[in-house]
C-alpha positions in Angstrom: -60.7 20.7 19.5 -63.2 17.9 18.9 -60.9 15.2 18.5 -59.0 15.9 22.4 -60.9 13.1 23.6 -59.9 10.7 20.9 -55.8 12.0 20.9 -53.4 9.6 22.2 -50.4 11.6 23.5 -46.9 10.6 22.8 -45.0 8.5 24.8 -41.4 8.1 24.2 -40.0 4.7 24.5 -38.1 5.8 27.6 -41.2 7.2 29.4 -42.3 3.6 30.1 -42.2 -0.2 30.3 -44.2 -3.7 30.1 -45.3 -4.6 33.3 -46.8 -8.5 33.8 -49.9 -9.0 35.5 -52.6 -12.1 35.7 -56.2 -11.7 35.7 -57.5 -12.3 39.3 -60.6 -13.0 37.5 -60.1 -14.8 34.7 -56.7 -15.8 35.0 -55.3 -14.1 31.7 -52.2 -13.2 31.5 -50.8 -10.2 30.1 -48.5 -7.3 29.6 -49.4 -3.5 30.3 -47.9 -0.2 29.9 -46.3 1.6 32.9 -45.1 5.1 32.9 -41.8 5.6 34.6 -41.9 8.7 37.4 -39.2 10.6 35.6 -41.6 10.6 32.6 -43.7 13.4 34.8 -42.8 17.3 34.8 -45.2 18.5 37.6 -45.7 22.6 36.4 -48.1 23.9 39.1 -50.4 22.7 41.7 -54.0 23.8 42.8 -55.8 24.2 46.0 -57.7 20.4 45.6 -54.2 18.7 45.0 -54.6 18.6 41.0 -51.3 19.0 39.2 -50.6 20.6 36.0 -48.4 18.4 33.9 -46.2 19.7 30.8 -46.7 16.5 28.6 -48.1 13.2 29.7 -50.5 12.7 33.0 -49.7 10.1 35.0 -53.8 9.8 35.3 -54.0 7.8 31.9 -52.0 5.1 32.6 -53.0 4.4 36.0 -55.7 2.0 35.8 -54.9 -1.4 34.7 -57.4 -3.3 33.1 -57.3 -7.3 31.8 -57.7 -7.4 27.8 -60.1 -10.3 28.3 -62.5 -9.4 30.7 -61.9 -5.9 30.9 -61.7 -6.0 34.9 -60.1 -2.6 36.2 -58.0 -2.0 39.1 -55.0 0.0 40.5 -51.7 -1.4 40.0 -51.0 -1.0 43.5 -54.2 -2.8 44.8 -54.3 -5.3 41.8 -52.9 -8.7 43.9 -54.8 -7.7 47.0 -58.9 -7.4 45.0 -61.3 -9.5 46.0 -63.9 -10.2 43.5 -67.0 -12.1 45.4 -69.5 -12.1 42.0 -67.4 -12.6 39.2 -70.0 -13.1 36.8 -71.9 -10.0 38.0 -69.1 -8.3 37.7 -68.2 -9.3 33.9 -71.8 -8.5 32.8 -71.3 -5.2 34.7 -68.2 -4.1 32.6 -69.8 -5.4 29.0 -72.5 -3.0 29.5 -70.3 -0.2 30.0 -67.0 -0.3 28.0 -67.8 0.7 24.5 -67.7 -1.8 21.8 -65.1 -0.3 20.4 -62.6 -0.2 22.7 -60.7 -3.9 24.1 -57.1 -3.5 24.0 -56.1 -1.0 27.0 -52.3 -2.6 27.3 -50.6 -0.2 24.5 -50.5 3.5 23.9 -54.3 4.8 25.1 -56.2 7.8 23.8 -57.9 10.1 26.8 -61.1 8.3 26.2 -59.5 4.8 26.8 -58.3 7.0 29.8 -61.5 7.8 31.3 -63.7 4.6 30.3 -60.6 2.7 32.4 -61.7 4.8 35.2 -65.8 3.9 34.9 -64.6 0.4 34.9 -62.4 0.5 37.7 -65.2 2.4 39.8 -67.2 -0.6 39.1 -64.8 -3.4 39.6 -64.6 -1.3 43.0 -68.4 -1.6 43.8 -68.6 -5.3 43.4 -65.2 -5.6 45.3 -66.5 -3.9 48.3 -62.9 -1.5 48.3 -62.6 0.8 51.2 -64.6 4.2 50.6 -61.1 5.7 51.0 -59.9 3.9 47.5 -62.6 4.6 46.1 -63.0 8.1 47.1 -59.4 8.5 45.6 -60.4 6.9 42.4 -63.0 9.4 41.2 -60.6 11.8 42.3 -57.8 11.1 39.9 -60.8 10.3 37.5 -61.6 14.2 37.7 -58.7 14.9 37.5 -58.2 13.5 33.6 -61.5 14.9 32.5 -60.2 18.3 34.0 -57.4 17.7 31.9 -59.1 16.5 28.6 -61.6 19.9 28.8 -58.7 22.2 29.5 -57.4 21.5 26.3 -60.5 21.6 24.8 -60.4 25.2 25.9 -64.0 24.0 27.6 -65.0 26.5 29.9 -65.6 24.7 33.3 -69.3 24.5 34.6 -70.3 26.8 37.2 -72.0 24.8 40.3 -73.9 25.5 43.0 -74.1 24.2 46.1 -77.5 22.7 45.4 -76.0 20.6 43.4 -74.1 18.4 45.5 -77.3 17.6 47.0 -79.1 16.1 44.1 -80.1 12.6 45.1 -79.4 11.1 41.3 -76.0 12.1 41.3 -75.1 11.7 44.8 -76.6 7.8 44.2 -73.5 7.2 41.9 -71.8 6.9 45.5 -74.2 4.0 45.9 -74.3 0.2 44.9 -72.8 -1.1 42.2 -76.4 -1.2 40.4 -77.1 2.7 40.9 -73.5 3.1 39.3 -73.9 1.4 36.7 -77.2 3.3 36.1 -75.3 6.5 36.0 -72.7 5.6 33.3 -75.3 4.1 31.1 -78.3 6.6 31.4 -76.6 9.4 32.8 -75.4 12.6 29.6 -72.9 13.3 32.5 -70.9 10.5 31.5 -71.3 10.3 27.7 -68.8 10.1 25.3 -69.3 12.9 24.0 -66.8 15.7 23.8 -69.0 18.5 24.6 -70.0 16.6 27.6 -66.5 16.6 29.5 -67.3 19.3 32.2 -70.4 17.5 33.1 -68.4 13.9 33.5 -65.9 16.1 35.6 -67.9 17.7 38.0 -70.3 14.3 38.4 -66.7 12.2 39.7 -65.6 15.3 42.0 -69.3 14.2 43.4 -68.5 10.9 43.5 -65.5 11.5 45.6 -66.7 14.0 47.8 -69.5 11.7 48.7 -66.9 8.9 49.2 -64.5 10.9 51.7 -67.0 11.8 53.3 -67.9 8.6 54.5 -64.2 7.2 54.5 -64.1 10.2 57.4 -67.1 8.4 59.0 -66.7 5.0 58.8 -62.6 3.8 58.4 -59.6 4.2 59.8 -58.0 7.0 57.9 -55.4 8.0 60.2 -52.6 6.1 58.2 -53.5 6.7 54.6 -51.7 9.5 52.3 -53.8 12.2 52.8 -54.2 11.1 57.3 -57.5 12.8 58.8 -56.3 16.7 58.7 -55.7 15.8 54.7 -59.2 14.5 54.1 -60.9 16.7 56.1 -59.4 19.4 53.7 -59.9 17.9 50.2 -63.4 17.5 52.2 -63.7 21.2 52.8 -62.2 22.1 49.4 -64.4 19.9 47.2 -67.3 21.9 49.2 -65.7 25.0 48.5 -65.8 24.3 45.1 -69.2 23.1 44.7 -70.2 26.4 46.4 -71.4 25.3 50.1 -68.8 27.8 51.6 -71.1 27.4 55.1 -69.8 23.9 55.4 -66.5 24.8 53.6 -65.4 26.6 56.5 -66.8 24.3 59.6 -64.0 21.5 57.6 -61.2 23.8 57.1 -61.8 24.9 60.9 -61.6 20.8 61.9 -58.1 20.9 60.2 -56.7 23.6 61.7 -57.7 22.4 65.4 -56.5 18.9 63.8 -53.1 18.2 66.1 -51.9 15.6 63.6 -51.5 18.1 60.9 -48.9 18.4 58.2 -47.8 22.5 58.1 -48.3 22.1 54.6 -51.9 21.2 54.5 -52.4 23.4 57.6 -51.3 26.4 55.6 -53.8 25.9 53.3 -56.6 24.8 54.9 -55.7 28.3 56.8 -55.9 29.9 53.1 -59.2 28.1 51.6 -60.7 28.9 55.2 -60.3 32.8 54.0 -61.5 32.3 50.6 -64.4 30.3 51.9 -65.7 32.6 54.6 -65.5 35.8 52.3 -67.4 34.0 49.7 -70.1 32.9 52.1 -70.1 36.7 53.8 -71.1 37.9 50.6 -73.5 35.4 49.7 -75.3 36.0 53.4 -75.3 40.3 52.1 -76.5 39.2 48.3 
């Protein structure tokens, strides 16, 4: 299924609206599509918070970007960005949105999906946005791309735990500059279909990296997620990336966490188990 990436699913006239926004950078104004909650049918969640949709993802639509300059930013957070190098910032964006594509304010195909997300992890760079944003942001980009190769039927890569420690990809965390290395030079984040694992795994990197130092350096006490919740996406993403020895010290923080939701308790309680027997049978391998 080749064309996946270049599919733009239906949206049905009642799954959304024009919203109004002006540029805070170049003062454009300009209408956007906005999907409506009731326009989601959550089917099943996994252990890192991802949800299985039946029909649209909320993750497509989520970025808004300005037609004219092609600055990218949360709905939520677009009135309160603060741009400090505009001009940086514009040649930034021209040297990573494809030629091709302009126009994000209609109906967008999963590419326009995911290129939304590069330039909004930009437009965060130069902006200076909380790591916590940001970690949330590459999150939501995995996310899509997790959607887009499941149904692609790609088979998801297998990683290592090695792998979170390569310094090329963990310097997509970094400055602006080493970012926008990444999504020019990088095959992890070409536009190429058979590449949509790779771009998947390199943003869970991206937001591992982040939360980590969201945990080190903010006040995260009164976000979504509070400090049990990123301690255990923290733990989880590990988990994933196969460094069950550090998987389990971060589900153990959440469960001696005393501001802890039952919810996420219960399964940082379960990952903890999965964590530990995987790394018992690495330590007899």
């Amino acid at each position: 299924m080749d064309n996946v990436f270049n599919e733009k699913p239906k949206l049905d006239k009642t799954d959304c609206y024009h919203k109004k926004y002006v540029c805070r950078n170049c003062s454009c104004k300009f209408e956007t599509l906005t999907l409506r909650t009731r326009a989601l049918t959550p089917a099943r969640r996994e252990p890192d918070f991802f949800i299985h949709y039946s029909g649209i993802v909320p993750w497509l639509y989520e970025i808004t970007v300005c037609p004219n300059c092609s600055i990218a930013i949360e709905g939520r957070l677009w009135d309160s960005m603060y741009i400090p190098d505009e001009a940086k910032l514009r040649f930034a964006l021209d040297r990573v949105r494809p030629l091709n594509l302009t126009d994000f304010c209609w109906e967008r195909s999963y590419e326009m999906g995911v290129v939304s997300y590069r330039l909004a992890t930009i437009a965060y760079a130069y902006s200076g946005t909380k790591y916590y944003d940001r970690a949330n942001l590459a999150l939501r980009a995995n996310y899509l791309l997790r959607t887009i190769g499941d149904r692609m039927k790609e088979e998801p890569l297998t990683a290592s735990a090695t792998d979170i420690k390569n310094e090329d990809l963990m310097n997509l965390s970094g400055s602006p500059d080493e970012i926008i290395k990444g999504f020019v030079t990088s095959s992890g984040f070409s536009n190429e279909p058979a590449n949509v694992r790779r771009q998947e795994e390199s943003f869970k990197r991206m937001a591992l990296a982040m939360f980590v130092r969201a945990y080190e350096t903010e006040h995260i006490e009164t976000t979504r997620y509070g400090t049990a919740g990123i301690m255990y996406i923290i733990g989880e993403l590990m988990r994933q990336f196969g460094d069950y020895k550090q998987a389990v010290r971060w589900f153990a923080r959440v469960v001696q966490e005393k501001k802890c939701h039952p919810q996420i308790e219960r399964l940082a309680r379960d990952q903890w188990e999965r964590a530990r027997e995987a790394y018992r049978s690495e330590m007899k391998a």
